[in-house]
C-alpha positions as CSV (number, residue, x, y, z in Angstrom):
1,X,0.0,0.0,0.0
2,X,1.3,3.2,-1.4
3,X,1.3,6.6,1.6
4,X,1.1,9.7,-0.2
5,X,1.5,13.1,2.0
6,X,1.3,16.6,0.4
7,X,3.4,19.1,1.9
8,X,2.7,23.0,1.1
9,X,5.1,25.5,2.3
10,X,4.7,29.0,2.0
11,X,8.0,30.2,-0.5
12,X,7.5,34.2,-1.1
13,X,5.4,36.9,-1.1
14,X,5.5,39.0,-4.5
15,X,3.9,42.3,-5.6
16,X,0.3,42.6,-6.0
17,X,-0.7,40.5,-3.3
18,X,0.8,37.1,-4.9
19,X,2.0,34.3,-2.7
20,X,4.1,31.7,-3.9
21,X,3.9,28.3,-2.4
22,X,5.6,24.9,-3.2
23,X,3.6,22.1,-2.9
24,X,5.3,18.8,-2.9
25,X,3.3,15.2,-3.2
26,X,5.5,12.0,-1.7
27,X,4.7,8.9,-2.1
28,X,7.0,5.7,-0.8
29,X,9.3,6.0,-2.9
30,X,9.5,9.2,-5.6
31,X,8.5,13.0,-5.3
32,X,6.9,15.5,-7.4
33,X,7.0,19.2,-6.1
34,X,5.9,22.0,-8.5
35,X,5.7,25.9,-7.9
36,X,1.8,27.5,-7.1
37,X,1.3,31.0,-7.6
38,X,-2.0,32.6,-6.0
39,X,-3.5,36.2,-4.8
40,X,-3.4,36.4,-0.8
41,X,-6.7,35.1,0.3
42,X,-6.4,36.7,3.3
43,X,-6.2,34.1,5.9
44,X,-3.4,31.0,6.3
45,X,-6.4,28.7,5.8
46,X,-7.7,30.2,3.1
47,X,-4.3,30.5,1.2
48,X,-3.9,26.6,1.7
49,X,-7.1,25.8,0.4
50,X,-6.8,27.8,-3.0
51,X,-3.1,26.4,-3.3
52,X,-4.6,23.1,-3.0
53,X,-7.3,23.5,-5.7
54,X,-4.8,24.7,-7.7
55,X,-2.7,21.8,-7.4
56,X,-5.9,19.7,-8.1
57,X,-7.0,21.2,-10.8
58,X,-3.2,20.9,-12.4
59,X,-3.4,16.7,-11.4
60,X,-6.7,16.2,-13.7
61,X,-5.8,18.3,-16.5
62,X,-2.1,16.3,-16.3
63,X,-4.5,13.4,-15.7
64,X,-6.4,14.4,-18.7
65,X,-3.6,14.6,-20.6
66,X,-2.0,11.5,-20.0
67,X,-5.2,9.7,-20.9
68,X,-5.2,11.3,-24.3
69,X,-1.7,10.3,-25.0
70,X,-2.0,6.6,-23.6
71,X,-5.1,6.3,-26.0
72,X,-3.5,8.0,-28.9
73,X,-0.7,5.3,-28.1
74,X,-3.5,2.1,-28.8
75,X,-4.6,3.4,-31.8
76,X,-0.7,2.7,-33.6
């Protein structure tokens, strides 16, 4: 059975408001961590919760993607 924790960590602030956060998913034995950039949403919780639908929304369309290409694959 495969643990996966997601880690978000807060990198640096930037002009206009813009946060940059790195959110980094481990699983058992390999990595992935990828740069989020979102305007402040005012709280630490909030922050958190629009870096994560970020992230989520970047793991379907990758999901998306790769589904395209594996079926694009079958039909060589």
């Amino acid at each position: 059975m495969t643990m996966t924790k997601i880690e978000i960590k807060k990198v640096e602030e930037r002009l206009n408001h813009q946060l940059l956060f790195s959110v980094r998913v481990s699983g058992d034995t390999d990595h992935m961590e990828f740069p989020v950039a979102i305007l402040d949403q005012g709280s630490q919780a909030a922050n958190e919760t629009a870096v994560l639908a970020s992230a989520l929304a970047f793991a379907e369309a990758l999901e998306a993607a790769a589904r395209l290409r594996i079926g694009a694959g079958a039909l060589r």
